[in-house]
C-alpha positions in Angstrom: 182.5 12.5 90.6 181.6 13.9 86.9 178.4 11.4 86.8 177.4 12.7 90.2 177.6 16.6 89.4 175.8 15.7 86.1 173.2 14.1 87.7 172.8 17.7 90.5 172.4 19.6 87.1 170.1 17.7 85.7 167.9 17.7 88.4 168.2 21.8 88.7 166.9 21.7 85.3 164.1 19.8 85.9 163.3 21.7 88.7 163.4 25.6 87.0 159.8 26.1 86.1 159.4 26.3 82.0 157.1 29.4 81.2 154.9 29.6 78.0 155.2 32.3 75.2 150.7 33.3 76.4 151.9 34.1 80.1 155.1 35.9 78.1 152.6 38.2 76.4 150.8 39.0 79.7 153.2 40.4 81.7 153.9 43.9 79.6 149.8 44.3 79.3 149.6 44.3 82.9 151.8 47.0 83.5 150.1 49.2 81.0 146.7 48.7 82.6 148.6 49.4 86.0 149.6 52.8 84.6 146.6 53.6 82.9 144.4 52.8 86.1 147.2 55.3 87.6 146.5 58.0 85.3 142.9 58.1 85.7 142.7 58.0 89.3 144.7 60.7 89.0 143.2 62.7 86.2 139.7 62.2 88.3 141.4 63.2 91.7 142.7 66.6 89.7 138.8 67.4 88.1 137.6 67.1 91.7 139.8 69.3 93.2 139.9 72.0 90.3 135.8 71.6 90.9 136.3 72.3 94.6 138.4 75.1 94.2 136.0 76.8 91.4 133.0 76.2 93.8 135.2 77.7 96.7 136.1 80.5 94.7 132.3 81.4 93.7 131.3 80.4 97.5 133.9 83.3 98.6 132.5 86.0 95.9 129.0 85.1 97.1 129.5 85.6 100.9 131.9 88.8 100.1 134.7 87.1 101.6 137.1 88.2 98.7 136.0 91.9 98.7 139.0 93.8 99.9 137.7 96.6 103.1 140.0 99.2 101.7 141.8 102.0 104.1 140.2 105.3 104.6 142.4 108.0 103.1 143.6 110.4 106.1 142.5 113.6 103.8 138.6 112.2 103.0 137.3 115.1 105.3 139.1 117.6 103.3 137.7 116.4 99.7 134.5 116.7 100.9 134.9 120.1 102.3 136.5 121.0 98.8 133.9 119.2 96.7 131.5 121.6 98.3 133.4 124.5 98.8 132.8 126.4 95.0 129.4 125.4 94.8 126.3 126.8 96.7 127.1 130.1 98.3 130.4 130.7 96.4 129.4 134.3 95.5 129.9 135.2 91.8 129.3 139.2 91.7 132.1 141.5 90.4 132.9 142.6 94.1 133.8 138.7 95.1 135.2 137.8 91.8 137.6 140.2 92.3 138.6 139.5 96.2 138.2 135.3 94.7 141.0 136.4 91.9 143.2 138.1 94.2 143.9 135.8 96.8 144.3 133.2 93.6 147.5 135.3 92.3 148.7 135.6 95.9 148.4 131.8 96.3 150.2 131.0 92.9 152.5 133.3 93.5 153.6 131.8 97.1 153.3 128.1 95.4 155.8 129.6 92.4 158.4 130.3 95.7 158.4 126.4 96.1 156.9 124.6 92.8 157.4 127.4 89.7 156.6 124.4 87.4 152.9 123.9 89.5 152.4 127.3 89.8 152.9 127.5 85.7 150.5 125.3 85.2 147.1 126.0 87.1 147.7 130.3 85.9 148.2 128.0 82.6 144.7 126.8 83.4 142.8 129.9 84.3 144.2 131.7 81.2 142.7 128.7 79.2 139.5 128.4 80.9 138.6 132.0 82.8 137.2 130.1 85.3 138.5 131.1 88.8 137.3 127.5 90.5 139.6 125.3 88.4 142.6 127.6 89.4 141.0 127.7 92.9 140.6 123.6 93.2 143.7 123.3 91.8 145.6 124.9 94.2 143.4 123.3 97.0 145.1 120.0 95.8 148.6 121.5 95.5 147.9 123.3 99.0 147.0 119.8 100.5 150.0 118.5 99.3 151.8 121.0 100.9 149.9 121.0 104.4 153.3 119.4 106.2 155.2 122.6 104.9 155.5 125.0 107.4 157.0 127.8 106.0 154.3 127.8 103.1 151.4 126.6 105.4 152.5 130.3 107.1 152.4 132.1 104.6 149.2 130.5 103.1 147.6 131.4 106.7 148.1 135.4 106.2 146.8 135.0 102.9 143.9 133.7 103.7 143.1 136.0 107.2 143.7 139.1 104.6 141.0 137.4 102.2 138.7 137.2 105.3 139.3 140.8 106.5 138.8 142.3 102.8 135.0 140.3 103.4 134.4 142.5 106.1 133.0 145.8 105.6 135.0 148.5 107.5 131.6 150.1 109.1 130.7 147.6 111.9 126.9 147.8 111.4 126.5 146.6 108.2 128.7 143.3 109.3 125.7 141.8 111.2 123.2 139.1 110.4 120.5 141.7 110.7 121.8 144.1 108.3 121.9 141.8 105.5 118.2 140.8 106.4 117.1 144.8 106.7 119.0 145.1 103.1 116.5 142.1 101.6 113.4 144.2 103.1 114.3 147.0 102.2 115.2 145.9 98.7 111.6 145.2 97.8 110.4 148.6 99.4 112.7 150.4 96.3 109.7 150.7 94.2 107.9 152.7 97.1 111.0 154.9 97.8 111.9 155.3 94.2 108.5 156.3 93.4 108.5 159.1 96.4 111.6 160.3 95.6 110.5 161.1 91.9 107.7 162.8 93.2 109.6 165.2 95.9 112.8 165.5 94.3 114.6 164.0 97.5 117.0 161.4 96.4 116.1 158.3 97.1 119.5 157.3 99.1 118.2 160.6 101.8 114.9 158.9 102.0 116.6 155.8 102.9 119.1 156.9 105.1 116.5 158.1 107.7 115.1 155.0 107.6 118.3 153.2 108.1 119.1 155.5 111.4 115.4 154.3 112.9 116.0 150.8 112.3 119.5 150.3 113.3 118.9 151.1 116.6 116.8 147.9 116.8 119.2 146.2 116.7 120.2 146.1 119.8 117.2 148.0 121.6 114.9 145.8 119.8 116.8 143.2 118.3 114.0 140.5 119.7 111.5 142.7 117.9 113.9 142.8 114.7 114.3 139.0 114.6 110.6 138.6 115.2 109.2 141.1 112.6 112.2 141.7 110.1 114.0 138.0 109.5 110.9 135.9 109.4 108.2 137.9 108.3 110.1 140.4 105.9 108.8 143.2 107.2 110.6 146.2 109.1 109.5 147.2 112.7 106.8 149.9 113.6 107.2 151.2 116.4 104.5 153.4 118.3 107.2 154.3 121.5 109.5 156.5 118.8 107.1 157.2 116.6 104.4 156.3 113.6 105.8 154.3 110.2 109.6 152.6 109.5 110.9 155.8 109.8 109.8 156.7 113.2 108.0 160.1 112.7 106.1 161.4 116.0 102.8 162.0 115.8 103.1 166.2 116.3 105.7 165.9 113.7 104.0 164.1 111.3 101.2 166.7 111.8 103.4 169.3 111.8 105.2 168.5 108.5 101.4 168.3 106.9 100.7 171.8 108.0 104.1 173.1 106.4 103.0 171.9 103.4 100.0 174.5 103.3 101.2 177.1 105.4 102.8 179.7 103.5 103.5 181.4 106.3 105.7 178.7 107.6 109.5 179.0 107.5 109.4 175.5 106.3 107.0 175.6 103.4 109.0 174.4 100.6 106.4 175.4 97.6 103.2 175.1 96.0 104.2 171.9 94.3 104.0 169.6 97.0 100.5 170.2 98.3 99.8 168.2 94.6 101.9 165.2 96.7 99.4 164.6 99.4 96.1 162.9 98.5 94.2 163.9 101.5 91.3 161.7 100.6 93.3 158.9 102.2 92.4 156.8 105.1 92.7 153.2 106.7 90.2 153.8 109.5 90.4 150.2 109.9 93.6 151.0 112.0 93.7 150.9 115.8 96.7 152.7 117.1 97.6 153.4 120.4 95.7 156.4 121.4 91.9 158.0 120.3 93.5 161.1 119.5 96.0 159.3 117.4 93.0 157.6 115.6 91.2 160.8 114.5 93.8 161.6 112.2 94.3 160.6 108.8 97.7 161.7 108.9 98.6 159.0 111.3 96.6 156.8 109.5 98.3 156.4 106.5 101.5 156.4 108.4 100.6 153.2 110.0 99.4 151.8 107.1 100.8 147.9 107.2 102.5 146.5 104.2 102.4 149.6 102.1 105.1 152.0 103.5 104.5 154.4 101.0 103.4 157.4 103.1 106.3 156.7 105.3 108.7 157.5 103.0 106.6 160.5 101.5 106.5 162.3 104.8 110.2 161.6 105.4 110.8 163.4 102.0 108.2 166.0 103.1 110.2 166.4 106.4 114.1 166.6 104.0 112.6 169.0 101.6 111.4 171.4 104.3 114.8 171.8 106.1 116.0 172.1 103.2 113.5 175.3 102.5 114.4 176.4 105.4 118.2 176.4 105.3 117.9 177.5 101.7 115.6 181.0 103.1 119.0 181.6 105.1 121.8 181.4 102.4 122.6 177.8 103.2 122.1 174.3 101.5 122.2 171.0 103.1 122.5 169.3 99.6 125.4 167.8 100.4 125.6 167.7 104.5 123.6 164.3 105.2 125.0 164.2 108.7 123.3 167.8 109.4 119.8 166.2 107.7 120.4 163.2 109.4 120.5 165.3 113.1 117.5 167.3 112.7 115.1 164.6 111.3 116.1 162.9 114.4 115.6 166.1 116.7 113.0 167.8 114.4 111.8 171.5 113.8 112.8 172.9 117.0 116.6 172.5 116.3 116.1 174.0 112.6 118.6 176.8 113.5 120.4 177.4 109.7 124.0 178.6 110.2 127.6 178.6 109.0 129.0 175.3 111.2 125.7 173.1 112.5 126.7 170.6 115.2 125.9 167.6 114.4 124.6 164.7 117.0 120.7 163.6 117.4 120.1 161.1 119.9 123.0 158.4 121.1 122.8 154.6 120.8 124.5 151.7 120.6 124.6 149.1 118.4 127.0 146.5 119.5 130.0 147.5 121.2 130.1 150.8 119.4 128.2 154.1 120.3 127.0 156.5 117.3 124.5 159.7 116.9 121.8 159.2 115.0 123.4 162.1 112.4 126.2 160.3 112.5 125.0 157.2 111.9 123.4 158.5 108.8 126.7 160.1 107.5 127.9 156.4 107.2 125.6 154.8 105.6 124.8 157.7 102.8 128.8 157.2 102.1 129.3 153.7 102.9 128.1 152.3 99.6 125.8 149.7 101.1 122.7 149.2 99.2 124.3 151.6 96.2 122.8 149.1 93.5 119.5 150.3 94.3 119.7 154.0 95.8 123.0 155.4 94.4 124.6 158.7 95.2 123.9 161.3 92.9 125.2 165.0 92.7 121.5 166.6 92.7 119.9 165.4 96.7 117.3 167.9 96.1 115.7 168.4 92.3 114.5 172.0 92.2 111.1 172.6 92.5 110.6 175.0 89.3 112.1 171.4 87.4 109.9 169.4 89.7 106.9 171.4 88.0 107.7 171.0 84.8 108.8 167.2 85.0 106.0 165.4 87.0 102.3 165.9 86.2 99.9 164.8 88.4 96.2 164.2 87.5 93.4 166.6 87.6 91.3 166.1 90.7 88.3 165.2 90.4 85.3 167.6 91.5 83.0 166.4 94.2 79.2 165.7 93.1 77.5 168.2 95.1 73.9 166.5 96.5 70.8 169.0 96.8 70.0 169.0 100.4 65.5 168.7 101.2 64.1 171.6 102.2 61.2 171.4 104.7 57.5 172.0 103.4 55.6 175.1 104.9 
């Protein structure tokens, strides 16, 4: 039994396979090449995709897939309005400055209800600055902010329709488009006007006021005629169907106030002095008016003269200064009654009646919705304060003509070269 189970374990011996120390030293290198071949494979797969993702990425910048669209903000209107709104046609004259400044306190001072501390800090910035459109911009952010606030968003409303109304001028006339355009024309006429009035002694804001009263009423009557001849062209209207010039005289009026100024006799002559005024060497026979008897005379002539409005003005002062002789022959003045000058330039020499209480009136128009007198229309304007840069009030409507005399000079005229005239032989 023992030499049989030695015998099984001796041939299990012999049948376990002996392995040499070389195969031994094998084994361990193959499993460091297995891991290394593992690690490079992987270190390889890695590059690629890091390389796939880099030339993705650039693939993605290229085509403007990455860019991010952005939202519109809900107030982008409004910063445009308000990048605009202080620029071009923000007025900067003393008269808007100061409407500008006091609808700024009035909007602090509603913001200081709510936000003191905000309120603190843009007056803070106009005191630093003076500038009235950092404290205005800044309170058009503070006021956006506060746009879902109804209480201040109220308030802020009735400040803003009181700055609107202060805009508006309280005489209805001179708030139309046309006005402001008539107020350009008549701006570059000032040297003509001013130029008359220094030579009649008729303030130049009398002169103007008649010519105001003529060209109002075009703008309704005429207003095509105004738009046509006034906006585009810069010129005012003359009109044959009222009369000869801007200022509308008639032609026996015009002829008329010429003769006063030689007739002594006249109750109308206002002086010597003025027949110095007048060159009656004058003429544009060039002109075609409207009728051959109109033609023949210088008078109406220079009247009509286009472009130069010169003589216009110069018989409107004629036609001033001789009610004012007139009135003065009789115990009264009309140095300060505009309204009674106004009237009888519009009704003329005929209604000349000087007395304690004149009626005023002239001939009715409208202009707009309203109705005015041509006297009356003038009393507004001469105290509205429209166009007072250029013709201002004065306390002297008439200079006096002894002062005239002394004061203006005019040149000595010239004496006419008398030709011999052929007498016939025999």
């Amino acid at each position: 039994m023992d030499y049989q189970q030695e015998e099984q374990l001796q041939s299990e011996q012999n049948e376990t396979p002996i392995t040499t120390s070389a195969e031994e030293s094998k084994k361990p290198r193959s499993k460091f090449r297995k891991w290394l071949r593992r690690g490079y494979f992987t270190a390889v797969h890695l590059l690629a995709l890091f390389a796939l993702a880099l030339i993705g990425v650039a693939v993605a910048a290229k085509m403007k897939w990455t860019n991010d669209g952005g939202n519109e903000d809900l107030n982008s209107r409004y910063f445009s309005k308000m990048a605009n709104k202080y620029n071009q046609g923000f007025a900067t004259d003393s008269l808007s400055f100061a409407k500008h400044e006091r609808q700024m306190y009035q909007n602090v001072g509603l913001l200081a209800k709510y936000y003191p501390h905000n309120a603190k800090i843009i007056l803070q910035a106009y005191q630093n600055t003076g500038d009235i459109t950092i404290a205005l911009r800044m309170l058009d952010a503070a006021n956006l902010r506060m746009k879902d606030h109804k209480g201040y968003q109220r308030e802020l409303r009735k400040i803003e329709a009181s700055a609107k109304e202060a805009s508006v001028s309280i005489y209805p006339w001179a708030n139309y488009k046309e006005w402001k355009e008539f107020c350009q024309v008549v701006r570059a006429d000032s040297a003509a006007i001013d130029s008359v009035s220094r030579i009649t002694g008729v303030e130049s804001r009398m002169i103007v006021m008649c010519l105001v009263g003529e060209q109002i009423r075009m703008f309704n009557s005429a207003r095509e005629q105004f738009k046509k001849y006034v906006i585009p062209y810069s010129r005012l209207i003359m009109t044959t169907n009222r009369g000869y010039g801007v200022t509308g005289i008639l032609q026996n009026t015009a002829l008329k106030i010429e003769a006063n100024v030689y007739d002594k006799k006249s109750p109308f002559y206002a002086g010597d002095y003025f027949q110095q005024c007048l060159n009656l060497k004058d003429s544009f026979p060039e002109l075609v008016v409207d009728t051959i008897d109109a033609h023949k005379h210088h008078t109406i002539q220079r009247l009509m003269k286009g472009g130069d409005h010169f003589y216009s003005y110069l018989y409107t002062a004629f036609f001033l200064r001789q009610f004012q002789a007139h009135w003065e022959k009789s115990g009264f003045t009309l140095a300060n009654r505009p309204e009674i000058l106004g009237t009888l330039y519009n009704l003329g020499f005929q209604k000349s009646k000087p007395k304690k209480n004149p009626s005023v009136g002239g001939s009715s128009f409208k202009v707009g919705d309203k109705q005015y007198t041509f006297g009356g229309l003038c009393y507004e304007f001469y105290y509205s304060g429209e166009l007072m840069d250029i013709f201002p009030l004065t306390s002297r409507p008439f200079i006096p003509v002894k002062e005239l005399q002394k004061t203006i000079k005019f040149p000595e005229p010239e004496e006419e070269e008398v030709v011999p005239v052929p007498v016939a032989a025999g």
